[in-house]
C-alpha positions, 0 to 999 in steps of 0.5 A, a space after each residue: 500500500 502507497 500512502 503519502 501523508 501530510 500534516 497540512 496540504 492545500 488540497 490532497 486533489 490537487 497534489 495527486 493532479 499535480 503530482 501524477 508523473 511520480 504517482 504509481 495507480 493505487 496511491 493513496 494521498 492523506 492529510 491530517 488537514 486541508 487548508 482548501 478542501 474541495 467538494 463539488 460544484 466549486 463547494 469546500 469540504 470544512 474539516 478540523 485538522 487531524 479529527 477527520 479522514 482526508 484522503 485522494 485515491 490516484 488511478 492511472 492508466 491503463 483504464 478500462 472504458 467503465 472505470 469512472 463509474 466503476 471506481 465511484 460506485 466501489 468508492 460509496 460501496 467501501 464507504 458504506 461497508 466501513 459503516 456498516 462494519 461499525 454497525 452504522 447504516 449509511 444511505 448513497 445520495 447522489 451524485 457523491 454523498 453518503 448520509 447517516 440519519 439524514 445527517 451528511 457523514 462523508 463526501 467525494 469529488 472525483 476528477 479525471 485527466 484526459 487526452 481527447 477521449 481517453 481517461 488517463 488518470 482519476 482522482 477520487 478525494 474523500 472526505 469522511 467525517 470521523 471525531 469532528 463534532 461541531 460543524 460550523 454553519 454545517 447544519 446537516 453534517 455529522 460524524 461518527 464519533 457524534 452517531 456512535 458517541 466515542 471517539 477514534 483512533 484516526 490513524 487505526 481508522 485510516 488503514 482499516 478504510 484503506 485496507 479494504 478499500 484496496 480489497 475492493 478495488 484489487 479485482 477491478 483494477 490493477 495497481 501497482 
């Protein structure tokens, strides 16, 4: 697993796009904080620095013809597995959002690189809210330590999504 990890970055995003040259398909770039997370639609992703889990996904070529679709809907499966694995129902709401009692619990924004019509590289950022408990003027956001009333160990976390997030990708894609 090829995790490149920063206290601080502008935006994990941005880093992989810019970085892509150096960055083999599978690699996995984290922040404890982003000072300018990016959600869709120009929004930014708010987070308190190292209470949350900020990470981009980097795909490289080769890639199959249906891999934006694939990796999105692998992205909201692992999500949803993770938790459910912690005994927490989740909801997909689209385009890139996943819900927790109507609350939002994590996000994703996904960018291709392209040259005409072939997909080059994706980036797949995700933001999932794990100790952050107070969102400021976020009213329908929530976390998991405010849904299961404790607190993580965000690190444990982070390489437990990981590991199987690189489970479910491995039969999809090749990485190396």
């Amino acid at each position: 697993m090829n995790i490149i990890c920063f206290d601080s970055i502008d935006s994990t995003n941005t880093y992989a796009k810019h970085h892509l040259a150096t960055l083999a398909s599978g690699t996995i770039i984290r922040a404890r904080y982003q000072t300018q997370g990016r959600g869709q639609y120009t929004r930014t992703w708010q987070s308190s620095p190292n209470e949350n889990l900020l990470f981009t996904f980097v795909l490289q070529a080769p890639l199959p013809t249906d891999s934006i679709e694939t990796i999105e809907r692998i992205m909201v499966q692992t999500l949803r597995q993770f938790l459910q694995s912690k005994g927490v129902s989740s909801v997909h709401k689209l385009p890139n959002d996943i819900y927790v009692n109507g609350k939002k619990i994590a996000g994703m924004l996904l960018e291709t690189i392209r040259e005409g019509n072939t997909v080059n590289s994706i980036v797949v950022g995700v933001g999932f809210n794990i100790n952050q408990t107070t969102f400021t003027a976020l009213p329908n956001a929530t976390s998991l330590s405010l849904v299961m009333n404790q607190t993580f160990d965000i690190d444990a976390m982070a390489d437990e999504f990981f590991t199987l997030l690189l489970q479910n990708v491995h039969p999809h894609f090749v990485l190396k």
